[in-house]
N, C-alpha and C positions, 0 to 999 in steps of 0.2 A: 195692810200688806200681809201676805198670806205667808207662815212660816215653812219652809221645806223639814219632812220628818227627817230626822237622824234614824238610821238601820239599827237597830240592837247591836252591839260586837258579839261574834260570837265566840258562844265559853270554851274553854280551854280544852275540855274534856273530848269536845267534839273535834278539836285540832287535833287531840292526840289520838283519837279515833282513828281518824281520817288519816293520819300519819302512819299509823298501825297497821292500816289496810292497805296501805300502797305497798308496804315493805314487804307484806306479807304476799302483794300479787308478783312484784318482782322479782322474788323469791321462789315461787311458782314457776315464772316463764323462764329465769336465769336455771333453774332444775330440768325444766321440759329441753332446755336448748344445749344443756348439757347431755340429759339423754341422748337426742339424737346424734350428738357429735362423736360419741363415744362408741353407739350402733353403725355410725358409719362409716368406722375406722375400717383398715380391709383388717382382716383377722389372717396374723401372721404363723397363727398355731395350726391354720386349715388342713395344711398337708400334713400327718404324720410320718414321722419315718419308719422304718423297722424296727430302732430301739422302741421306740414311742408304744408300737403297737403288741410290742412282748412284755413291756411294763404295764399296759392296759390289762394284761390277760393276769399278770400275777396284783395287778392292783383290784381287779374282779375276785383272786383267792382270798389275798388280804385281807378284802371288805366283809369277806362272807365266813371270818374266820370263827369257830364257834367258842374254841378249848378258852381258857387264862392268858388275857393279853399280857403281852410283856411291855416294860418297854428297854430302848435300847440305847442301854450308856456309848456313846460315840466319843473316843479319847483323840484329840489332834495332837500328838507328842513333840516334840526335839528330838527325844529318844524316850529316855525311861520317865517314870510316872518318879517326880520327887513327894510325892505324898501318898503314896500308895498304902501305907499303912494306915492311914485315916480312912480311905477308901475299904481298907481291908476288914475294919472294923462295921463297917456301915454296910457291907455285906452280907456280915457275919449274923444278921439280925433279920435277913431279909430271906424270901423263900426261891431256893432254886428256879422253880417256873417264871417265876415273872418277872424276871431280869435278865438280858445280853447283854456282852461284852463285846467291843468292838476299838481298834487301835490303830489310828497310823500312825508308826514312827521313820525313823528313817531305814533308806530300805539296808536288806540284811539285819535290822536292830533283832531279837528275841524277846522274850520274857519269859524268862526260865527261875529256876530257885537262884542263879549268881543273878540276876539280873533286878528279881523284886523281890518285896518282903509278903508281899502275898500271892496266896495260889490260885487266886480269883484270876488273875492276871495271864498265865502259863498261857502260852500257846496264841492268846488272844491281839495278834499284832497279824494287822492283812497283809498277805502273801505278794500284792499288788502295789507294794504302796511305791511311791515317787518321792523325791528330792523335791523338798520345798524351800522355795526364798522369801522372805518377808516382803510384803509388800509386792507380791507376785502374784500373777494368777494362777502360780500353782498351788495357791493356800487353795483356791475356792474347788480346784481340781481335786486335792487330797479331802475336804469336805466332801464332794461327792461320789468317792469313789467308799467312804466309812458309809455313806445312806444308802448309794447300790446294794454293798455288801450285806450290811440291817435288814432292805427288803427285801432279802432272798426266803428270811424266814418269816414266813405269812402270820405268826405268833406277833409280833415286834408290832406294835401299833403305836408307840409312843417315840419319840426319836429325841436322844437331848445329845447338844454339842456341846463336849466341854476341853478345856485346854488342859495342860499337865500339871497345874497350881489350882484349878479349883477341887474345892471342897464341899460338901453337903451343909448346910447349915441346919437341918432337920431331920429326921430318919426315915429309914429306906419307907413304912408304909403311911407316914403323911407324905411325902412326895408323891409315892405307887397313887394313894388316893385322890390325891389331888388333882395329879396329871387326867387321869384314868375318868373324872367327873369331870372334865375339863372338854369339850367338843372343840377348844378353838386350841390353837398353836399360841405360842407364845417368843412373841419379836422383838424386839426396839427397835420403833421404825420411825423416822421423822423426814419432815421436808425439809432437805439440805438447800439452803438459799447463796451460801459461801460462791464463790466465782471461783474457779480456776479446774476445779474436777471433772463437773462434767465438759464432754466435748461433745461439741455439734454436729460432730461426725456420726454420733451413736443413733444419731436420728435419720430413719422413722422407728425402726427396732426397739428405740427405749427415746419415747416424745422427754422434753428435759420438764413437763409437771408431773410427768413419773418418774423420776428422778428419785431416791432414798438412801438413809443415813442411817447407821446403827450399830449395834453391839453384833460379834462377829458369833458369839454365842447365844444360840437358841434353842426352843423346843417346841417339834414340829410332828400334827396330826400326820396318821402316812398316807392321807391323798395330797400335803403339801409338801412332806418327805418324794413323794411321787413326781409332782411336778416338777421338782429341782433336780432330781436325777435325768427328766426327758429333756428336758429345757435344751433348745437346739436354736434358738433366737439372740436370745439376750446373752449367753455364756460366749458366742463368738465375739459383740460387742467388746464384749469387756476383756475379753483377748487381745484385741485389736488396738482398742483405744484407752483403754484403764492401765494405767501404768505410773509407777512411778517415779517422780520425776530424780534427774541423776542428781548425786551431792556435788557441792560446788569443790572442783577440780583446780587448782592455781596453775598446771601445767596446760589447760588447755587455754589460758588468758582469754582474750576477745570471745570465743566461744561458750563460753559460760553463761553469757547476760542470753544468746538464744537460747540453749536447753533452758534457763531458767523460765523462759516463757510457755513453756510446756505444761500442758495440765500434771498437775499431782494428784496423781486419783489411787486409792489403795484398795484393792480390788474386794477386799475381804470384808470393809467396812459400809460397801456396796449393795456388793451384790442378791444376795438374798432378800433383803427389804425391796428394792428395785424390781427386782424377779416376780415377787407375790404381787407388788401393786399393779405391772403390766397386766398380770394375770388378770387380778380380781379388784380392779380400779372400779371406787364405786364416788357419787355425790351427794353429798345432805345437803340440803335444805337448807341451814345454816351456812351455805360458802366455805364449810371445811370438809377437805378432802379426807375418807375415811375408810380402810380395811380391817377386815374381819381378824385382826390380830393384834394382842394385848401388849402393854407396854414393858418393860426393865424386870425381867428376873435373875441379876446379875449384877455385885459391886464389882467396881476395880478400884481397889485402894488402896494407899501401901499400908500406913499405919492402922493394925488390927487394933485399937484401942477408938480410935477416931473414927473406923469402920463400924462399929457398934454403936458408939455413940450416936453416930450419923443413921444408923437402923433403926435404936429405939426414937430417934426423932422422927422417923418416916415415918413408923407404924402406930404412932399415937397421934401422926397428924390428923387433921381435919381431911384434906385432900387426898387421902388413903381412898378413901369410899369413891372419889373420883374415877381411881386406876381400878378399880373392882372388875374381875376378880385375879389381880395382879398382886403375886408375893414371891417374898424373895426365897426363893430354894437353895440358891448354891452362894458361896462368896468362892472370891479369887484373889488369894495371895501373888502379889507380884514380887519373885522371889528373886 
């Protein structure tokens, strides 16, 4: 009787080969298939406006500017700067040219000698500014009216947003140097997966896997300073539908459980990360979604003692070289 041959099994190595290579083709066509999907979105930016097309003209001087960039400290107030003499200091070291001052506080506010303790300050409060409510879209409205006013001067290449409690954690020319070797902005941007913020109203304007979450302060190249000033898309969104939700009322009874079904969206926490990925939405390879913009150059902590602690733990981490080239420039006292 004639024995039937047994096949060889085959080795392992050849499974994992062959395992390798599928992942790697799928990966391929899942990339090809997001290309085209993305090419054949309509493009919402197609028509410019008038604003759009007077920021092009001074975005063409900007670019071609030759002198000592600067860049341009952007202060979002209450009113007055409570740390301004730490600022004053940090100044004091720095050279005239390559630094702007820029303020919105509340309107009417000054910054005169009764008002601050430094004279860096004087005068530097925009003439435009608006009433802001937390958790409004008039925070994102007084952000953009500090970068308008920034890109007026074709010097200004650098744009950092900071609030009335931040502080420097390094001096005026490792930051100047830093930012200034720095081609890319720097964001905190993540994929907000949480349920209840976005609304599906915002769509097509803002699709919800462009969708983003982050720190309300950043620092931003001025072709990306550019774009969030023209931005004529996504800014009505978040007018519209970004809003936050009202605090529970005991006089309005039964009415409460509806508004609570409302999204709670805070427009500040939003929108700028949101804004740039519409913009410059790109795919890897990998199935992670990714922009040209670096992670966290900003604590919020209260206790300054555990704020450091928690800093030299960062900075000696392994995971450091990860976020490269992401460092912490300012800390923010929550006062």
């Amino acid at each position: 009787m004639m024995m039937t041959k047994k096949s060889p099994p085959i080795p392992a190595r050849h499974v994992l080969r062959f395992s390798w290579k599928l992942v790697v083709i799928l990966s391929i066509t899942l990339c090809v298939l997001a290309f085209f999907k993305l090419h054949s979105q309509p493009d919402l930016y197609s028509s410019p406006s008038s604003l759009s097309i007077a920021r092009s003209r001074l975005s063409r001087h900007g670019n071609n500017f030759s002198g000592p960039p600067k860049i341009a400290f952007l202060f979002l107030a209450r009113r007055s700067l409570p740390l301004d003499f730490l600022w004053g200091s940090f100044f004091e070291k720095a050279d005239m040219p390559n630094f702007s001052i820029y303020i919105h506080s509340a309107p009417g506010f000054s910054f005169d000698e009764s008002t601050t303790r430094s004279h860096f300050f004087y005068g530097r409060q925009l003439t435009n500014s608006i009433q802001v409510g937390w958790g409004e879209s008039s925070m994102i409205e007084a952000e953009r009216l500090l970068f308008a006013t920034a890109l007026e001067d074709p010097a200004n290449q650098r744009f950092v947003l900071l609030s009335d409690s931040c502080v420097p954690l390094y001096n005026f020319s490792y930051i100047y140097n830093y930012l200034m070797a720095s081609p890319r902005s720097f964001v905190d941007s993540f994929l907000d997966v949480k349920e209840g913020r976005y609304n599906p109203k915002m769509s097509p304007n803002i699709p919800k896997q462009k969708w983003r979450k982050g720190s309300q302060w950043i620092a931003l190249v001025r072709s990306h300073a550019e774009v969030l000033v023209d931005d004529e898309v996504v800014l009505p969104a978040f007018r519209k539908f970004c809003k936050r939700r009202p605090p529970l009322d005991a006089r309005k009874g039964k009415l409460n459980i509806k508004l609570q079904k409302q999204h709670n969206c805070i427009p500040d926490e939003h929108y700028v990360q949101t804004l740039l990925t519409v913009r410059f939405f790109n795919f890897c390879c990998c199935f992670v979604s990714f922009s040209p913009f670096v992670i966290i150059y900003l604590f919020i902590i209260i206790d300054h003692s555990v704020a450091m602690a928690f800093y030299e733990l960062i900075i000696t981490s392994s995971r450091v070289s990860d976020w490269d080239p992401c460092f912490y420039l300012f800390y923010e006292f929550l006062c």
